[in-house]
C-alpha positions as CSV (number, residue, x, y, z in Angstrom):
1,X,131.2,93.9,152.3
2,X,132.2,92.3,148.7
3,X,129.4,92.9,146.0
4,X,129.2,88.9,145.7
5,X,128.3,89.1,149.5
6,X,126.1,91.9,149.2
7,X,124.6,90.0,146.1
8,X,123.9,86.9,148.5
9,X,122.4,88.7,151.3
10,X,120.1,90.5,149.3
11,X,118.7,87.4,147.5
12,X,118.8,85.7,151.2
13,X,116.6,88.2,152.5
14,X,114.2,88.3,149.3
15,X,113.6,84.4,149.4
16,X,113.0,84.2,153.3
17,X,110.0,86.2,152.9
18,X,108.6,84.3,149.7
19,X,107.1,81.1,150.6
20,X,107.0,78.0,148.8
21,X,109.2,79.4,146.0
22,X,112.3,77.8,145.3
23,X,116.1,80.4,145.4
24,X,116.0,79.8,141.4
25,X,112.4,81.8,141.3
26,X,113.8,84.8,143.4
27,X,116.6,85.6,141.3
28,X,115.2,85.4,137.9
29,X,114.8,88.2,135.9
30,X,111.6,87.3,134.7
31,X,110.6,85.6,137.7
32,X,107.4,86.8,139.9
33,X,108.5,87.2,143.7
34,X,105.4,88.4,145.5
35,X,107.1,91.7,145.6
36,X,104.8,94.8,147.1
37,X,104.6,97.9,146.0
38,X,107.9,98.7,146.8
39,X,109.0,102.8,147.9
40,X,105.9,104.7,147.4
41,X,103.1,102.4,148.9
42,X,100.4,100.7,146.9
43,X,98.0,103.7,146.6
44,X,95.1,101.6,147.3
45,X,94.0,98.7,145.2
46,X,95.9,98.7,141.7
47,X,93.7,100.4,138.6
48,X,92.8,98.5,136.0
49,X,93.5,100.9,133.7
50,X,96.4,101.4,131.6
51,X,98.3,104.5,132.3
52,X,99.3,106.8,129.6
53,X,102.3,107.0,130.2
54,X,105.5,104.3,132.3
55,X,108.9,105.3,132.5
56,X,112.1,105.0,134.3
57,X,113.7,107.9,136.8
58,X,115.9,108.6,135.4
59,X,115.8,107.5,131.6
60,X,119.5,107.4,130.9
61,X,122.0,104.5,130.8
62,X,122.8,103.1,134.4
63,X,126.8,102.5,134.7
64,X,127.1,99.7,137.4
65,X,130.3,98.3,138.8
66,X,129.6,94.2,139.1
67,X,127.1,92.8,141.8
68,X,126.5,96.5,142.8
69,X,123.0,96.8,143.8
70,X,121.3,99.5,142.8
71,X,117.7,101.0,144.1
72,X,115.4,101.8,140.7
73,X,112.2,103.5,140.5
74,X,109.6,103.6,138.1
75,X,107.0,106.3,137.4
76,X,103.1,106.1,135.8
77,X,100.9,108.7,134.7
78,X,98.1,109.1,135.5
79,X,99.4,108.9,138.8
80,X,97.2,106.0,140.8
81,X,98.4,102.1,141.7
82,X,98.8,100.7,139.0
83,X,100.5,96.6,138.9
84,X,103.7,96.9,136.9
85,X,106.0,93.9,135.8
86,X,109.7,93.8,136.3
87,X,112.1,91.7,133.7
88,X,115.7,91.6,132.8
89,X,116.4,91.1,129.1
90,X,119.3,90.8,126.8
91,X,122.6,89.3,128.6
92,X,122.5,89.3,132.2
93,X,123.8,86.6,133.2
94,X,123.9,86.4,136.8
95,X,122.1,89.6,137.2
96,X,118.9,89.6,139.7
97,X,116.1,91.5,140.6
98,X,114.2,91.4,144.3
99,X,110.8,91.2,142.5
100,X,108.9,90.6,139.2
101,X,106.3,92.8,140.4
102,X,105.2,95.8,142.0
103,X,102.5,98.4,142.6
104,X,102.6,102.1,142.0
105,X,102.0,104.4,145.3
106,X,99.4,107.2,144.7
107,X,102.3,109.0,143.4
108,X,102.8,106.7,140.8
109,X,106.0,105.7,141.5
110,X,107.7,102.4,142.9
111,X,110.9,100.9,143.7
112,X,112.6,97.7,143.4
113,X,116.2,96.6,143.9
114,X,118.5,95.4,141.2
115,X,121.9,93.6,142.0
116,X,124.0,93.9,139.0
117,X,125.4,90.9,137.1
118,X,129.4,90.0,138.6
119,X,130.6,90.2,134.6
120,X,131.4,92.7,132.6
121,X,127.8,93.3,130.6
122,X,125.0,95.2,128.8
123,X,121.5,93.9,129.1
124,X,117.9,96.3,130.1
125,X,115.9,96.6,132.7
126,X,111.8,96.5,131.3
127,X,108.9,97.2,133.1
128,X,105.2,96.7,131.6
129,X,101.6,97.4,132.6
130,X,99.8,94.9,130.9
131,X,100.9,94.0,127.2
132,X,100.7,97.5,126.0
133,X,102.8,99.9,128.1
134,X,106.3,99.3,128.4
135,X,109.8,100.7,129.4
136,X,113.3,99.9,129.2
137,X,116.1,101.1,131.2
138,X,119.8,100.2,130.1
139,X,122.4,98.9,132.0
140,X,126.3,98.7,131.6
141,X,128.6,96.9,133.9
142,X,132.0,97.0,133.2
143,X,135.1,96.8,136.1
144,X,137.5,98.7,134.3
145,X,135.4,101.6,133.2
146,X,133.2,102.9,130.0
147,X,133.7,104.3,127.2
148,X,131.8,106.7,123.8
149,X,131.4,104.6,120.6
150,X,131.1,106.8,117.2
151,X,129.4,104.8,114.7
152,X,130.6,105.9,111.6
153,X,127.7,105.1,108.3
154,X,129.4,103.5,105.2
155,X,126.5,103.4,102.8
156,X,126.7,103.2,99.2
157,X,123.1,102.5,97.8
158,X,120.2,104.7,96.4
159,X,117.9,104.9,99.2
160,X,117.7,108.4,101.1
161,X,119.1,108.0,104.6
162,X,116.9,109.3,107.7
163,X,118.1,109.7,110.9
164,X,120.5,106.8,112.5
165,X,120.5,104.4,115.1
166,X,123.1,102.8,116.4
167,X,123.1,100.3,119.3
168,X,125.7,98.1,121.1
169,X,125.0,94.8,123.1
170,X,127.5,92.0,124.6
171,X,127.0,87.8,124.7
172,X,126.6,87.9,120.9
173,X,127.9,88.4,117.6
174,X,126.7,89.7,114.4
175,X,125.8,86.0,113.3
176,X,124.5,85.4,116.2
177,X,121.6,88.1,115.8
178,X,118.7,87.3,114.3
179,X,116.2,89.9,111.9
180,X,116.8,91.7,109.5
181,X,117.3,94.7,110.9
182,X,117.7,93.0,114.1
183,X,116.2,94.8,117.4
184,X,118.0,97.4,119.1
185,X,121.0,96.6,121.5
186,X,120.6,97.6,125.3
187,X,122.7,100.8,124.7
188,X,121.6,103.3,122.0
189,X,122.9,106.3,120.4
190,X,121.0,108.1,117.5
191,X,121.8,111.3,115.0
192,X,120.2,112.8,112.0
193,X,121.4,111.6,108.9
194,X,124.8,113.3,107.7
195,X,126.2,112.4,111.2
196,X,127.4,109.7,113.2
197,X,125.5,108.1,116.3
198,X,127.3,107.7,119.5
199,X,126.8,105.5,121.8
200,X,127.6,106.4,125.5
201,X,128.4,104.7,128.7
202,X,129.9,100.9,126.6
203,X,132.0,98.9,128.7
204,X,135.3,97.9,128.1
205,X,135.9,94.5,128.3
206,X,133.7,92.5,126.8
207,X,133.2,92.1,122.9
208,X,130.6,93.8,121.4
209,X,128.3,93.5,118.5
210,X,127.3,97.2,116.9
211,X,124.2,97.7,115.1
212,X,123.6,100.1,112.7
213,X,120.1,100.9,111.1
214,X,118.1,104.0,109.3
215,X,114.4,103.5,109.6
216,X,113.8,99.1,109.1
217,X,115.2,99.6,105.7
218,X,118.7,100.2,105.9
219,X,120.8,97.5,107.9
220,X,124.6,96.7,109.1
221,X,126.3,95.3,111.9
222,X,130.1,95.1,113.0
223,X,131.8,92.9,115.6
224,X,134.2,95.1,117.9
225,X,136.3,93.2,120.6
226,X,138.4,96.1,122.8
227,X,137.8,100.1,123.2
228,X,139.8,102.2,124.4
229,X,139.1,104.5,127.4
230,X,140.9,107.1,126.5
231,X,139.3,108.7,123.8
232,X,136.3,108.1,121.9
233,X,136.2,105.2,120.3
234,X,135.1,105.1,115.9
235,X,133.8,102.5,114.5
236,X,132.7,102.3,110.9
237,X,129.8,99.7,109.5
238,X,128.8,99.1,107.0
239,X,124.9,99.2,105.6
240,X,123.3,97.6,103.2
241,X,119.5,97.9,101.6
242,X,117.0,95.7,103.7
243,X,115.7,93.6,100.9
244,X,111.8,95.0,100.2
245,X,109.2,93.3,101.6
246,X,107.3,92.1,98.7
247,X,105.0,90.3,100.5
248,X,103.5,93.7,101.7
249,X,102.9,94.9,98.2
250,X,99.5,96.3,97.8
251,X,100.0,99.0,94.8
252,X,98.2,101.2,92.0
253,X,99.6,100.2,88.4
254,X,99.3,101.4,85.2
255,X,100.7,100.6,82.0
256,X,100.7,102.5,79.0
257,X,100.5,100.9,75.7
258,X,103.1,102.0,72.7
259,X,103.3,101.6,69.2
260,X,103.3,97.7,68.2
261,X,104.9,96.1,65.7
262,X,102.4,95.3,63.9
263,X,99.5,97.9,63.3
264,X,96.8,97.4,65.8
265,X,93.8,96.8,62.7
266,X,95.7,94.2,61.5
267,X,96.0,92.4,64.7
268,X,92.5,92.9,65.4
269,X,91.6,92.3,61.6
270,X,89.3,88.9,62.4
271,X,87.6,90.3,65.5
272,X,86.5,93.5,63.0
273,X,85.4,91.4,60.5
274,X,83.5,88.9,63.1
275,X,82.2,91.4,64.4
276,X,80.9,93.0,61.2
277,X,79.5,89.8,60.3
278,X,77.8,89.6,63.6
279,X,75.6,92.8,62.8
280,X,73.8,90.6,59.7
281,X,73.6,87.6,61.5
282,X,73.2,85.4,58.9
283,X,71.1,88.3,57.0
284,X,71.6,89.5,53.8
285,X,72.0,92.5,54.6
286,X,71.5,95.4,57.0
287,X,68.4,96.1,56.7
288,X,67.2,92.6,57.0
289,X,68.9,92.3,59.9
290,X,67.8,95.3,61.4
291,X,64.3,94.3,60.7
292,X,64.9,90.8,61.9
293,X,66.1,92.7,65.6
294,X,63.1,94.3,65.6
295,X,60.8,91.4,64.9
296,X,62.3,89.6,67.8
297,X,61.6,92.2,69.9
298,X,58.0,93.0,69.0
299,X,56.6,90.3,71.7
300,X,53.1,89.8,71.7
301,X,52.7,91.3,68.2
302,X,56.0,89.5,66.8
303,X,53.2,87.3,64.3
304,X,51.4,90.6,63.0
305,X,54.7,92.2,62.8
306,X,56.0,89.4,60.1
307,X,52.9,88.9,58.3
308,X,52.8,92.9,57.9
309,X,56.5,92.9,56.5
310,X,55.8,90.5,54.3
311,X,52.9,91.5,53.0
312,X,53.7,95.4,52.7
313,X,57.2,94.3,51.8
314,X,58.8,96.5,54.2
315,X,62.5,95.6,53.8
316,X,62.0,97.1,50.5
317,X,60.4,100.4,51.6
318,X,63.0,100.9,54.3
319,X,65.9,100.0,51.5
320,X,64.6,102.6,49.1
321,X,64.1,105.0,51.7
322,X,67.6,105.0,53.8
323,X,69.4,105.2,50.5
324,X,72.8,103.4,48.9
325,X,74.5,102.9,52.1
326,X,71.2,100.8,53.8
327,X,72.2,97.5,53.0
328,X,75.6,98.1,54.5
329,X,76.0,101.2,56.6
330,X,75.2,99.2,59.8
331,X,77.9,96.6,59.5
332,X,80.5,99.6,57.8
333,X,80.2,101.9,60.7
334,X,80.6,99.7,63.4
335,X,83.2,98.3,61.4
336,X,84.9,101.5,61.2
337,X,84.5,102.5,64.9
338,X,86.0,99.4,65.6
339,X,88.7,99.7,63.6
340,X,89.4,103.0,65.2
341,X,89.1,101.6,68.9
342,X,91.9,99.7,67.9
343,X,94.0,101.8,66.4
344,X,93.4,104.2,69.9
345,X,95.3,101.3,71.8
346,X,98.4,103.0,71.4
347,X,98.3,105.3,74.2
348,X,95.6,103.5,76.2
349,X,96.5,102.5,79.7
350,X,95.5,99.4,81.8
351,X,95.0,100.0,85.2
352,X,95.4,97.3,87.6
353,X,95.6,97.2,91.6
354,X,98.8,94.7,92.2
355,X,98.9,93.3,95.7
356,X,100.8,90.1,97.0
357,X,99.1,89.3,99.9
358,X,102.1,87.7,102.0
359,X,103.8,85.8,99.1
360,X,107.3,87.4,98.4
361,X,106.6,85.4,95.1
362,X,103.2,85.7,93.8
363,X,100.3,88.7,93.7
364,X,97.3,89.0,92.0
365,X,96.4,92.0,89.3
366,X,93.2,93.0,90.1
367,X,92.0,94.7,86.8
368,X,90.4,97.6,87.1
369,X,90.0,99.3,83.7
370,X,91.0,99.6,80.0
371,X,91.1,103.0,78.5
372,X,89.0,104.3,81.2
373,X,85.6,101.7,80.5
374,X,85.6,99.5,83.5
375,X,87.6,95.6,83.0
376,X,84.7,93.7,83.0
377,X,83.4,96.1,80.3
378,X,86.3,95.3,78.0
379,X,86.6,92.2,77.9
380,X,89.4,91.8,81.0
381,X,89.1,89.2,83.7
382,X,88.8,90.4,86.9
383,X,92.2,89.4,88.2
384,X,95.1,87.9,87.0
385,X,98.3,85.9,88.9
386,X,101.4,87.8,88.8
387,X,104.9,86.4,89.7
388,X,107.2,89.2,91.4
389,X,110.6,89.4,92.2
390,X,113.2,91.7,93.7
391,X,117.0,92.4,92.2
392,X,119.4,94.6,94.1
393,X,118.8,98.5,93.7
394,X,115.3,98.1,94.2
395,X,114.6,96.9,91.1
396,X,111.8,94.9,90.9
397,X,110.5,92.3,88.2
398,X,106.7,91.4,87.4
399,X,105.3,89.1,84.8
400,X,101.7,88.0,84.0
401,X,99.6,86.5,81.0
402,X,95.7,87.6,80.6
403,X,93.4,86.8,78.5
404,X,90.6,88.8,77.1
405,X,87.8,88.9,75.0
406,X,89.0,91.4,71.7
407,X,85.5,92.4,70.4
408,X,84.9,93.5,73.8
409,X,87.9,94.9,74.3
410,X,87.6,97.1,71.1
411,X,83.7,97.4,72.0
412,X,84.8,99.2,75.2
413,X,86.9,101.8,72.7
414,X,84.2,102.2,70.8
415,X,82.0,105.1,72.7
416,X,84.2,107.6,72.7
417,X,84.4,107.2,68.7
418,X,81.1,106.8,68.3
419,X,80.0,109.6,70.5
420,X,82.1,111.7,67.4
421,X,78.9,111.2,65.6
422,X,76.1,111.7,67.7
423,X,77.9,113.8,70.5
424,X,75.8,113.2,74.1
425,X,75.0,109.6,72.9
426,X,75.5,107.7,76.0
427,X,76.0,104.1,74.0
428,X,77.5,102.8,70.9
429,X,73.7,101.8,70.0
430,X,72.7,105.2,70.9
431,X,75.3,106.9,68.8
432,X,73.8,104.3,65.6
433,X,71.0,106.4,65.4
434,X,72.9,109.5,64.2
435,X,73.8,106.4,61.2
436,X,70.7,104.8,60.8
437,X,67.3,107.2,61.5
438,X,64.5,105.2,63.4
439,X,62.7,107.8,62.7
440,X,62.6,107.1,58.9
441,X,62.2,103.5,59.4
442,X,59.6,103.6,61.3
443,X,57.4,106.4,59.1
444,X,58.4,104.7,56.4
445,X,57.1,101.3,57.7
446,X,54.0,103.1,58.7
447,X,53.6,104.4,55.4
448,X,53.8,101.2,53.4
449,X,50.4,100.1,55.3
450,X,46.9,100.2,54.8
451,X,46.5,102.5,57.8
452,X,47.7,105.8,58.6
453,X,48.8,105.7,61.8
454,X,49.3,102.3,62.8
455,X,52.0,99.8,61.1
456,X,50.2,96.8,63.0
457,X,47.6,96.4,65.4
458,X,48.9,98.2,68.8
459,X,52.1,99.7,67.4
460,X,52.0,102.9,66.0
461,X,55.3,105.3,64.6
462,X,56.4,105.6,67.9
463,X,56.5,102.0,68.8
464,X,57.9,101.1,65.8
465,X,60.8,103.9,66.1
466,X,61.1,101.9,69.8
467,X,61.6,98.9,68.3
468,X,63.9,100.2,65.6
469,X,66.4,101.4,68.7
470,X,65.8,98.3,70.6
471,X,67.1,96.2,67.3
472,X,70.1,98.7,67.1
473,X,71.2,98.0,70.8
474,X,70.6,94.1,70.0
475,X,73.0,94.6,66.9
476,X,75.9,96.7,68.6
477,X,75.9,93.6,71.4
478,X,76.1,90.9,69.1
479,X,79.0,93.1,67.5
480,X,80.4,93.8,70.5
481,X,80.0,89.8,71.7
482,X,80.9,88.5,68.9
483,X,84.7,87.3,69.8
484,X,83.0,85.5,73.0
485,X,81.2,83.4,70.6
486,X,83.9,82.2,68.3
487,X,87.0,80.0,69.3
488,X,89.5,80.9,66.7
489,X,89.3,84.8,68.3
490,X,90.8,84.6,71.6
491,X,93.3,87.5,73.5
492,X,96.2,87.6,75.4
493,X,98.5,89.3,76.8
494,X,101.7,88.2,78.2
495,X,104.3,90.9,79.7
496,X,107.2,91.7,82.0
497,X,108.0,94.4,83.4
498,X,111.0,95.9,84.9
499,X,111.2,99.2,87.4
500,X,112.7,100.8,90.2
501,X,110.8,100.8,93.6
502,X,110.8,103.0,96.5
503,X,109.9,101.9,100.1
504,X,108.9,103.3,102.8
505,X,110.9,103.1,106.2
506,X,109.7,99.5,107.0
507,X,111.0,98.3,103.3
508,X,107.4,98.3,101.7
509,X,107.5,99.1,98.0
510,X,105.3,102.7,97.7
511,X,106.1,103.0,94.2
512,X,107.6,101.9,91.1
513,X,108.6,103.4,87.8
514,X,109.9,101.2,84.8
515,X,108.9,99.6,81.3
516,X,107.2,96.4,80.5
517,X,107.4,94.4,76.8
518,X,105.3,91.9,75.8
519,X,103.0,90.2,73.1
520,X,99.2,90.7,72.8
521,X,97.9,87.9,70.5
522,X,94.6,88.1,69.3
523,X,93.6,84.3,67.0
524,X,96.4,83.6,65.3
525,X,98.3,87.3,65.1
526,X,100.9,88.5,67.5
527,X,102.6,91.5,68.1
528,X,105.3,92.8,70.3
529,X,104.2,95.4,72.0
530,X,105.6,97.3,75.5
531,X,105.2,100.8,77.0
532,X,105.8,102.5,80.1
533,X,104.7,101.1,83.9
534,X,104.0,103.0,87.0
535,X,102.6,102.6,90.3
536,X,101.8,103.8,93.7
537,X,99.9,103.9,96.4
538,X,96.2,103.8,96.2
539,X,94.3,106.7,97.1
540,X,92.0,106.6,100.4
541,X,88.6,105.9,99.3
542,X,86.4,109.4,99.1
């Protein structure tokens, strides 16, 4: 009997048994017959389960003369019944199978019947249990026989090359596919890197589009229209980079900050003297401003408080007894450790999370800290928009502007200076006392009175040293503020940065190494300014 025959009588015999279905319906590939459980039996009444494993015996490449029909059998474990789905995919054409379903026997195993397509072909056979297990089994029809493919790498790029797989599939072209890399052909073949994939069991005849891919991240493709049965065929393609998938950027960044071009105290000149100024508040001098914390803070006892320093003329007292540097040590030290907090920017780093959320485009720098104090701490917003884009070589581009606030950002600096003087001190107020003694002002306020224990009604040496340090952490704030009250003080930073990514097998960047340049303004100075960038993954939360 002719295959086309034997092709007819099988469908025949399939559709006379499947009522109210149409001839179309039996013969589809993805078509649902009313098949039974084929060779095996049903097992009982199909689990619900999902088996752990589905699979085709055997696994390898089924070589078909066309309309030959061919007995196939599929095997679950656990074995029990289990309902699996039959569909052909890919292109095959006139190809048919008896059922779109069937049931495992209690071996796990059932049959169906394929007729193969009448033209030269590839295309798969898949079988599923439910929408998580699946299995593929290829087919090759071909009239005048098959034949090995050697698909030879040309690759010229940076990436590091993992193993290879090459696949081969007929009714397209490479324009035709779609995906970058696109999905494996019907036929496979696969080496490590260093060596060429073959491919076994391609028909000759038709034309044949070759696929070549090394994880998702490298990508070629090369239309071949004969082989030759005689000897193994060799093909070379060529692969190019899969462009990185910025979109799935979710990195750890840091950039370290060089020498500028100008010197850092001279950029940050106003916000050091604003912030000097700040410490007086419209006082004279230290001292009066000191005492003028400390009356704010007194509460309840704020009137006794200023009738007392008036009338025992304690600004005086605490003047003569702190010395020559107590009607400006306040403002010159913070001053100073200011000025030092900016000169430390050189070699600071900003750390920032960088992560695109789906835009190939745009991300977001979510700030994280500034010379290890916290973002928020120094003065940085909590994110900023960043453009991003991608040149060939992995190279990829980032630019942003920020804005901050400079006496915070140089207030952040500050502890680590300050803690110079009064090591352990936990604050830049803290680390004042080792400057100015509360323990002298407040004696010495206490001595000026009538009383000896007691420098007004309720507050004694202690309370007063209290106070004293509570006016010292009100000072350091309104030095450390004092940019977020004045217009003419305001940061930035705009940069760009360039660096070379790696990705990981799917083309996700997991790192990147490069420079950035930019200018941080602070009022009306600039500077050029630039420094190293790198990033990578971030780490797993502890």
């Amino acid at each position: 009997m002719s295959p086309i025959l034997l092709r007819l009588k099988v469908i025949l015999s399939v559709c006379a048994g499947c009522a109210g279905l149409v001839l179309a319906s039996c013969v589809s590939g993805g078509a649902t017959a009313g098949g039974t459980g084929g060779t095996g039996g049903t097992g009982g009444a199909p689990s619900t389960e999902l088996p752990a494993t589905l699979g085709f015996e055997p696994a390898v490449t089924l070589l078909s003369a066309p309309g030959q029909q061919h007995t196939l059998t599929v095997l679950a474990t656990p074995p029990r019944g289990y309902v699996v789905r039959l569909a052909l995919q890919g292109d095959f054409q006139d190809g048919s199978l008896d059922r779109g379903e069937v049931i495992t026997g209690s071996d796990g195993r059932a049959s169906f019947e394929l007729v193969a397509p009448t033209y030269p072909t590839t295309f798969s056979v898949q079988a599923s249990v439910g929408d998580q297990v699946f299995a593929k089994r290829a087919v090759s029809v071909s009239s005048s026989g098959f034949a090995t493919l050697e698909v030879v790498p040309s690759y010229s790029g940076k990436r590091p090359v993992g193993a290879w797989v090459a696949s081969a599939r007929t009714g397209t072209t490479c324009s035709g596919l779609t995906g970058n890399p696109p999905e494996d052909g019907d036929l496979i073949g696969e080496s490590a890197a260093g060596q060429a994939p073959e491919i076994q069991g391609v028909p000759l005849g038709p034309p044949l589009a070759i696929t070549l891919r090394s994880g998702f991240y490298l990508s070629g493709c090369k239309d071949v229209k004969s082989l030759s049965a005689d000897s193994i065929n060799q093909v070379q393609v060529t692969v190019t980079d899969v462009p990185i998938k910025l979109g799935q950027t979710d990195l750890q960044l840091s950039l370290d900050f060089g020498a500028p071009q100008l010197p850092w105290d001279s950029v940050f000149a106003t916000t050091i003297a604003l912030a000097k100024a700040s410490v007086r508040d419209g006082a004279v001098d230290d001292v009066e401003a000191l005492l003028d914390a400390m009356h704010a803070g007194a509460g309840a006892g704020a009137d006794e408080f200023m009738q007392l320093r008036t009338q025992e003329a304690w600004d005086d007292s605490v003047r003569a007894a702190l010395g020559a540097s107590a009607e400006s040590g306040l403002s010159a030290t913070v001053g100073a450790w200011l000025e030092q907090s900016a000169l430390a920017i050189t070699g600071a780093q900003l750390e920032a999370q960088l992560v695109a959320q789906g835009s190939t485009t745009q991300a977001f720098l979510h700030l994280t800290s500034f010379a290890s104090a916290p973002a928020a701490e120094a003065g940085l917003p909590a994110q900023a928009q960043t453009t991003l884009a991608a040149d060939p070589g992995d190279v990829v581009l980032l630019g942003t502007k920020l804005y901050f606030v400079p006496s915070r950002l140089l207030g952040a600096g500050a502890l680590p200076i300050a803690q110079s003087a009064l090591p352990g001190a936990t604050s830049v107020a803290e680390a004042l006392t080792a400057v100015l003694s509360c323990q002298l002002v407040a004696a010495t306020v206490v001595g000026a009175g009538g009383s000896p224990v007691l420098a007004y009604p309720g507050c004694d040496e202690s309370c007063i040293a209290a106070l004293c340090e509570q006016a010292l952490e009100t000072v350091w704030l309104r030095a450390r503020d004092a940019s977020a009250n004045a217009t003419d003080d305001v940061g930035s930073l705009q940069l760009s940065a360039t660096g070379t990514a790696s990705v990981d097998t799917l083309a996700r960047p997991q790192s990147l190494s490069g420079t950035w340049v930019g200018a941080l303004a602070v009022g009306a100075k600039s500077t050029s300014v630039g420094g190293g960038v790198v990033a990578g993954k971030p780490l797993p939360p502890r």
